[in-house]
Every structure is written in structure tokens, then in C-alpha cells.
C-alpha positions as CSV (number, residue, x, y, z in Angstrom):
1,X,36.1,6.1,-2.4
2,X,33.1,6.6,-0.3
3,X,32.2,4.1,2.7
4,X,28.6,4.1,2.9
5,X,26.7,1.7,6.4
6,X,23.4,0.8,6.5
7,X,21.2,-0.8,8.7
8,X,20.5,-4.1,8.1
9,X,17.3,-5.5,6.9
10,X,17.4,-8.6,8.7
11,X,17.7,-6.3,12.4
12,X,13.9,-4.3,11.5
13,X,10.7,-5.6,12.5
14,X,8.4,-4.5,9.9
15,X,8.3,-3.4,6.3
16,X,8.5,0.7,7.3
17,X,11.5,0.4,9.1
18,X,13.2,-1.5,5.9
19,X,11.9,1.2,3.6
20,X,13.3,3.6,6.4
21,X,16.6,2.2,6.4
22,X,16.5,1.6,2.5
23,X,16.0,5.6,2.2
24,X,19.1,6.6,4.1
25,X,20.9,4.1,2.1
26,X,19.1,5.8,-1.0
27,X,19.9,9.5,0.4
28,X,23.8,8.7,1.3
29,X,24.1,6.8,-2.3
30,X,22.3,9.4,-4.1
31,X,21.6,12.3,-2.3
32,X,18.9,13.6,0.0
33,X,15.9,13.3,-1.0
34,X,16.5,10.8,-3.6
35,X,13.4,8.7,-3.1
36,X,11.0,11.2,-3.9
37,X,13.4,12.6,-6.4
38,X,14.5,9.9,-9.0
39,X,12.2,7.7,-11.5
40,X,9.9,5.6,-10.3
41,X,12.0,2.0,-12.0
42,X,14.8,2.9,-10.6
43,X,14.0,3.0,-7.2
44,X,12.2,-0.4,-7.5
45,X,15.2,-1.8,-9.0
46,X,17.4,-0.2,-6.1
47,X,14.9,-1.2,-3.2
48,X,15.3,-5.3,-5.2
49,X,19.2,-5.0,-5.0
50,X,19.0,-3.6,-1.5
51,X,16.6,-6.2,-0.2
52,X,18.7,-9.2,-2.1
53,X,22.0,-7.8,0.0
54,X,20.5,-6.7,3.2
55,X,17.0,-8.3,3.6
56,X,15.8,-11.4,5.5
């Protein structure tokens, strides 16, 4: 099983260094390049779980 860290949300300032953090999450779930890479929904429904676990 894979261990996967993350920065959290909560720790970033502003809204680019959440998405910034929310991409490596993406990439080490995934793999690189993921954001750019995968459908459009999906990473909106990724970037809502990821901000319900992690963000403020």
C-alpha cells in the first residue's frame, strides 16, 4: 500500500499555494502530470474532496 503526505491546506496563505499543494497530491495519486492530463469533472471532484479533508 502506498503512503502518500501532503501539505496541508490549512498551513497556505492563498488559493495558488492550495492548488499547488493539491497538484502534488494529484501527481503522487495519479501520476505526473495528472492535472493537465485527466477530465476536466474529475479533477473538480478531486480538488472538492481534497479541500473537504485538508482545507480551512
Amino acid at each position: 500500500m502506498k503512503t502518500y503526505t501532503s501539505k496541508s491546506a490549512k498551513d497556505n496563505q492563498d488559493n495558488s499555494s492550495v492548488w499547488e499543494a493539491f497538484t502534488e497530491y494529484l501527481n503522487s495519486v495519479y501520476f505526473e502530470g495528472a492535472t493537465e492530463t485527466l477530465e476536466e469533472e474529475l479533477v473538480k471532484f478531486e480538488y472538492a474532496v481534497y479541500l473537504s479533508c485538508y482545507g480551512n
